[in-house]
Each structure stands twice: as C-alpha cells, then as structure tokens.
C-alpha positions as CSV (number, residue, x, y, z in Angstrom):
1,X,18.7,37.9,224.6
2,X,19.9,37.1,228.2
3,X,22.0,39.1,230.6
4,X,22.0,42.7,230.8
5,X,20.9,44.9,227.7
6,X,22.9,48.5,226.9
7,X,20.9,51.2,225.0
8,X,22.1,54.8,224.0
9,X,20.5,57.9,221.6
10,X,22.0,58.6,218.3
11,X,24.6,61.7,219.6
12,X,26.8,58.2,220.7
13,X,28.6,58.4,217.0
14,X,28.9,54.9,216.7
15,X,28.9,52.8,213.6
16,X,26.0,50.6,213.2
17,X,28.8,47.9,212.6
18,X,29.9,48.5,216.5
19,X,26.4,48.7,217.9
20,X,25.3,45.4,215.5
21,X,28.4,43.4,216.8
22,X,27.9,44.6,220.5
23,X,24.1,44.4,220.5
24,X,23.7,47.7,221.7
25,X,20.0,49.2,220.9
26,X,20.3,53.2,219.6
27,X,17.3,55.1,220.1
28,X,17.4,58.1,217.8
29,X,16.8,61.8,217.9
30,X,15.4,64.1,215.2
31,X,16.9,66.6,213.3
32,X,14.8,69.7,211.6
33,X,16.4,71.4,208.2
34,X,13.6,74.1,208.7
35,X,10.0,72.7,208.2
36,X,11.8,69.0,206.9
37,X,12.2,66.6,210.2
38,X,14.2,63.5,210.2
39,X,14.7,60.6,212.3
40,X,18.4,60.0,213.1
41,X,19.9,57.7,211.3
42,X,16.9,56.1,210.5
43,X,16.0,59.1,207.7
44,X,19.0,60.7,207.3
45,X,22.8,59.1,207.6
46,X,25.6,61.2,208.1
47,X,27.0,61.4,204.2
48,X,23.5,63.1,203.5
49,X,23.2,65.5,206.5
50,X,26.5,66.9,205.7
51,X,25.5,67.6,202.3
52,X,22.0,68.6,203.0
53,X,23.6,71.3,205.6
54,X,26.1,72.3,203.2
55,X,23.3,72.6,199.7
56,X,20.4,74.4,201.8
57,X,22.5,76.6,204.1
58,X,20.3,75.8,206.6
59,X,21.2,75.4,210.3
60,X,19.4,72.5,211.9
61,X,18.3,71.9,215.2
62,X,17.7,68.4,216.7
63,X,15.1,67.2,219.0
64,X,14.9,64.5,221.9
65,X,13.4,61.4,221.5
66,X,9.9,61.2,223.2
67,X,10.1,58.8,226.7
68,X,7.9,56.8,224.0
69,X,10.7,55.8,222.3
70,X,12.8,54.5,224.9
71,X,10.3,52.9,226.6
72,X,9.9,50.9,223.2
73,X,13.8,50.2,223.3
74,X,13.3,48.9,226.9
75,X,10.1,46.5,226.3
76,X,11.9,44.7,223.5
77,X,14.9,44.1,225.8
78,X,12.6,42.9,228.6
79,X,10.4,40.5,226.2
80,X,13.6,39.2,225.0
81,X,15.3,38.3,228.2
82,X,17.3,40.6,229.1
83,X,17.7,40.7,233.1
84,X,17.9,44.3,233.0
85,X,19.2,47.2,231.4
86,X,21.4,49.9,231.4
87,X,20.7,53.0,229.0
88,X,23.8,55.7,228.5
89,X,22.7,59.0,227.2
90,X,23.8,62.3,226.4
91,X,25.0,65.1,228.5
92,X,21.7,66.4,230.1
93,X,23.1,69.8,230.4
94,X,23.3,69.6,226.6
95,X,19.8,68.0,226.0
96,X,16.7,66.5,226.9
97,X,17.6,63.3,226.0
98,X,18.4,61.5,229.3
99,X,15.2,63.3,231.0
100,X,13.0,61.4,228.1
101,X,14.7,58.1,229.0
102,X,14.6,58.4,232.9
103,X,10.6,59.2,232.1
104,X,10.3,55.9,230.2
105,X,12.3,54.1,232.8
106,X,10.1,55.2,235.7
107,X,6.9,54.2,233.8
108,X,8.5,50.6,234.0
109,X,10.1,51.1,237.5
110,X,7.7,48.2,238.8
111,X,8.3,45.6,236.2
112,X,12.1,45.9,235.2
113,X,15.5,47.2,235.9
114,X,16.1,49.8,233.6
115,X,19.3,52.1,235.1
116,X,19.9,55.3,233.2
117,X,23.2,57.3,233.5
118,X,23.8,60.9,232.4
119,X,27.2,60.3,231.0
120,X,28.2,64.2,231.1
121,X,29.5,63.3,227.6
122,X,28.8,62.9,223.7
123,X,30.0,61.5,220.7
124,X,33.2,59.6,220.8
125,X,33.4,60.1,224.6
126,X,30.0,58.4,224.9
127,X,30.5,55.9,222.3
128,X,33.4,55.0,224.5
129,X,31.1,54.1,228.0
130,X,28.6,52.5,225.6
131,X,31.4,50.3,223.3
132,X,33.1,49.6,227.2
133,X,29.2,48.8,228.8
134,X,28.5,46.8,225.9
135,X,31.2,44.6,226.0
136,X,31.2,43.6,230.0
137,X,27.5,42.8,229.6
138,X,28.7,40.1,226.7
139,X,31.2,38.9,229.0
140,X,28.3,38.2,231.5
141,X,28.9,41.2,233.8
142,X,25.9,42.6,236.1
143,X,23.8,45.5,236.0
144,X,25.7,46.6,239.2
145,X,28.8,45.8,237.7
146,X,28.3,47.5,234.2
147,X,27.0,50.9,236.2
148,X,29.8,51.1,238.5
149,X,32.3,51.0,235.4
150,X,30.4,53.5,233.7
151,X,30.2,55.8,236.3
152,X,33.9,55.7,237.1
153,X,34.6,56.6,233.4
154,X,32.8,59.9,233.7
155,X,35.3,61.8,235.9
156,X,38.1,60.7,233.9
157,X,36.7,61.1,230.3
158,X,37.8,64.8,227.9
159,X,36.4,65.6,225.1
160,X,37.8,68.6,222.5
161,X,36.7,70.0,220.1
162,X,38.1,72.5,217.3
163,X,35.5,73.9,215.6
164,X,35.4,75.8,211.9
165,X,32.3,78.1,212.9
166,X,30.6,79.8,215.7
167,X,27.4,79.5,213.8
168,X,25.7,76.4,214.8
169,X,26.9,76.5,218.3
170,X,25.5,79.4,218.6
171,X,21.9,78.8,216.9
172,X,21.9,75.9,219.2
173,X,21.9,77.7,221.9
174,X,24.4,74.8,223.4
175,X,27.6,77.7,223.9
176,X,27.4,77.5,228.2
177,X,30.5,79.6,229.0
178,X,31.8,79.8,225.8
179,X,29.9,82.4,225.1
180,X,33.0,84.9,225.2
181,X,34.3,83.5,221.7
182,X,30.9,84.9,220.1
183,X,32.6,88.2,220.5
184,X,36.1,86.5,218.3
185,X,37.1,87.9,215.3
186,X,35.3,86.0,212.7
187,X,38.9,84.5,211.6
188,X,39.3,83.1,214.9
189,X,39.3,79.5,215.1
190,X,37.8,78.1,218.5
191,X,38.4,75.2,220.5
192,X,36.0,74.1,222.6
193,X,36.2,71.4,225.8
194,X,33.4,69.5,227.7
195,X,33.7,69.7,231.2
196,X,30.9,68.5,233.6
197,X,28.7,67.9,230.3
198,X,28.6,71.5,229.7
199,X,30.7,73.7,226.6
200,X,33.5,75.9,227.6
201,X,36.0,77.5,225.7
202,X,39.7,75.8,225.8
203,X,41.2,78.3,223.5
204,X,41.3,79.9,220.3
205,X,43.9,80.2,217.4
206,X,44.1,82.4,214.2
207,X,44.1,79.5,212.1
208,X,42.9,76.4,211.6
209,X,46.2,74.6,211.6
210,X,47.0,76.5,214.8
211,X,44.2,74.7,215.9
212,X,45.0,71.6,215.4
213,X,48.7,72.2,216.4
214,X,47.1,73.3,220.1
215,X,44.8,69.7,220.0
216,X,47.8,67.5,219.6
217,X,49.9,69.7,221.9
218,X,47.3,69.2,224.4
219,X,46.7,65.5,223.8
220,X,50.9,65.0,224.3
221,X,50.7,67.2,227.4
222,X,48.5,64.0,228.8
223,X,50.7,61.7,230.8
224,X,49.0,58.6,229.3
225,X,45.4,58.0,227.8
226,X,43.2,55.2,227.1
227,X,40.6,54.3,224.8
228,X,41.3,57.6,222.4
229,X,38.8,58.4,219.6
230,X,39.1,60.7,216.6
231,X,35.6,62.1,215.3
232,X,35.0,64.5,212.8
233,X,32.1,66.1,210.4
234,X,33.4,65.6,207.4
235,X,37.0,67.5,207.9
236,X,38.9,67.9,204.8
237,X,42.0,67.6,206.6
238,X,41.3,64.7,209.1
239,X,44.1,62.7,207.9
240,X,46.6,66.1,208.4
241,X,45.7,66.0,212.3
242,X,46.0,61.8,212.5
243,X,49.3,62.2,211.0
244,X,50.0,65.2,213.8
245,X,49.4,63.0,216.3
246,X,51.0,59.2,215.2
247,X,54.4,59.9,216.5
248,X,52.7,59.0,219.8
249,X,49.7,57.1,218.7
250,X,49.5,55.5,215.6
251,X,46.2,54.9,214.0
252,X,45.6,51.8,214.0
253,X,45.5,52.1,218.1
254,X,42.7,55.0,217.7
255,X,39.1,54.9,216.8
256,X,38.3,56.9,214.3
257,X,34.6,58.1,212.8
258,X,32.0,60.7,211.8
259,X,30.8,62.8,214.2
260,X,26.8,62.5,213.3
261,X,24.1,64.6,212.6
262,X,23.2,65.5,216.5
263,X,26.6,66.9,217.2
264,X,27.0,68.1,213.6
265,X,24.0,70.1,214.3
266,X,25.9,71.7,217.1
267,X,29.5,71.4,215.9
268,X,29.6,72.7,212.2
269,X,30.7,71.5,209.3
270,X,34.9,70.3,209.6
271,X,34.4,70.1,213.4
272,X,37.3,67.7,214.6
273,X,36.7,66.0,218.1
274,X,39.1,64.4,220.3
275,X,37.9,61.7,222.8
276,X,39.8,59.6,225.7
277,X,40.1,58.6,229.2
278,X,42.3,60.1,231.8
279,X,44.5,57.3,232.5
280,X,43.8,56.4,236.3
C-alpha cells in the first residue's frame, strides 16, 4: 500500500464491493439486540439485522468502536506503506465514533499522519466523502489535497430522511430538535433532515406516500445536485419513490443501497434516505 490510506466506521452504508475496489478500511461499531452484541458487519449483515429487529421486537442500540479499534486500522495502513491517512467518521453530534478515532489518532500523533474529519454526516452522505476521498488517493492525490476536498463537501452535502416510526429515534435518544414530532399523531409520517450533523424535523405528512411525494418535491426544488444516493432499510416501496423521482434522474445515474444496521438502529424499519451535494 503506498500513498495515502482512507478509513471510515460502519454507519458509511457502503457495500463491501465499493470499499474492496477503493481500498477503503471500515472499522465497525456494535449493535446490542438486548443482552446479544454484535460487531457490524462483521456479526451481523444487514439482511439479518432487519429480520432480527423485525422477529424479536427489540429496539437496538449501537455502540462506538473503542480508539483500539482504529488505532489497529491505522497501524496496518502505516506497516503497509501508506504515507498517511485520512479517516472520515460519523457525525459526532450523533456519536462517539469520531471522538474514539481522534483518541487512536493522537496516540500515534508522533509516528504518522493520521487526519480525522467529523463529516457532520452519515450513511449515503458519508459514503459519498469516503467513495470521493477514496478515489483521489488512487489517483495519487495528497493527504492535504484529499482533506481539503472533504472538507469542502461538508457544507454543501443534505441528507433526508422519511421515516415509518418515531420509535427508534426516539429510544436512541438521537431526535436533537425533532423532538416536537414525538408529540405527532401516531399516523403521522415524519421526515427528518441532517443539518450541521444534528436531526431536525423537515416536515411531516399523513401518509406515507405523502411522504415520499414531499422527498421528490424537495429534491426537484434543488437547482442541480451531484453525487445523489438512495438508501433505505429494507422499504417495501423503494422502487415506488425511484420511479417518483426518474423523470429527472434516472437510476442508473443514482447510487442506490441499504441503509445498515447503525442508522437502522436509529432510523426504523422502511426508513428511506436521500443523499447529495449541493451543486456549487
């Protein structure tokens, strides 16, 4: 391994065929079904913690990885020649995450260039800086060069979210100033929008295809986006909202996934999420 490394935690909802291809190193949190813990991806992919969430009625709860953990990420990338690396994490308003990796990095702050950024973001909106960090360090770009392009992604990057319960959001304790939809009517379907790596309520709608009418109308309102993604946790009518939204951007010019067990945990069952840059 030469040039500069990219790492990111298991809330970046990318495939392990994207991070394989791009060489990007995942380090994963853990996820608790009551007295059951599971390491990220590792234990539990997201086919079975869908199901598992679904057969127990359980709400889960995740946990950061220990500094440990990245500081084992960030060793292997040093004895393998990398010049330096640049780790992406989760929101820190949302969890520990980024604190654990900062901790590994400054153990290591004498003997290699490890960078960590707190991209105010998650899922398909951090999968984006990671899949766009990823591929200027294969192109030879610096540690200097690969911050500064992740860093000017982070103002311009929205992420929404419509959401078919309250519940996990709420167990979570993740709701920020959203908390005014726990008062909703339980028919109420919320919408929910990252800003500034916190959750804060966009908007609700009686029903769920209300809901999804309000996404689209709000992705058209954009003048132009770029790099948009489509995530969802296990949505039964994923390919309804894709279709919604073609006229103006077909599929095959959107990436589209699972949204994982981390923001699963936090999103619900059927959550959709809508990820993309602000055009500049």
């Amino acid at each position: 391994m030469t040039g500069v490394h990219i790492v990111t935690d298991s809330s970046c909802d990318l495939s392990e065929a994207d991070t394989t291809a791009w060489g990007v190193g995942v380090v994963p949190l853990s996820i608790r079904f009551g007295s059951e813990e599971f390491i990220d991806r590792e234990e539990l992919n997201v086919e079975a913690f869908y199901a598992k969430m679904a057969s127990t009625g359980l709400l889960p709860e995740t946990a950061a990885p220990s500094p440990g953990r990245f500081e084992q990420e960030f060793r292997a990338a040093k004895d393998a020649g990398a010049s330096a690396v640049i780790c992406i994490n989760l929101s820190g308003e949302l969890s520990a995450t980024v604190q654990s990796a900062r901790n590994a990095a400054a153990s290591m702050k004498d003997e290699f260039d490890v960078r960590v950024i707190d991209s105010l973001s998650l899922t398909g909106g951090l999968g984006t800086m990671v899949l766009e960090a990823a591929q200027a360090a294969k192109a030879g770009a610096s540690a200097d060069e690969i911050q500064q392009l992740v860093e000017a992604m982070i103002p311009r990057s929205e992420i929404y979210g419509a959401l078919n319960t309250l519940d996990n959001l709420k167990k979570g304790g993740r709701i920020g100033s959203a908390k005014a939809l726990l008062g909703s009517m339980l028919s109420v379907k919320p919408i929910i929008r990252i800003v500034d790596g916190s959750v804060e309520e966009a908007g609700k709608q009686r029903t769920r295809k209300r809901a999804l009418e309000w996404m689209r109308d709000q992705l058209f309102a954009e003048e132009s986006v770029e790099k948009l993604s489509i995530l969802h946790g296990e949505a039964d009518d994923i390919e309804e909202f894709l279709t919604m939204i073609e006229s103006r951007h077909p599929r095959s010019s959107i990436r589209v996934g699972k949204i994982g067990a981390v923001i699963g945990t936090h999103g619900g069952p059927g959550v959709i999420g809508m990820c993309y840059l602000r055009s500049q």
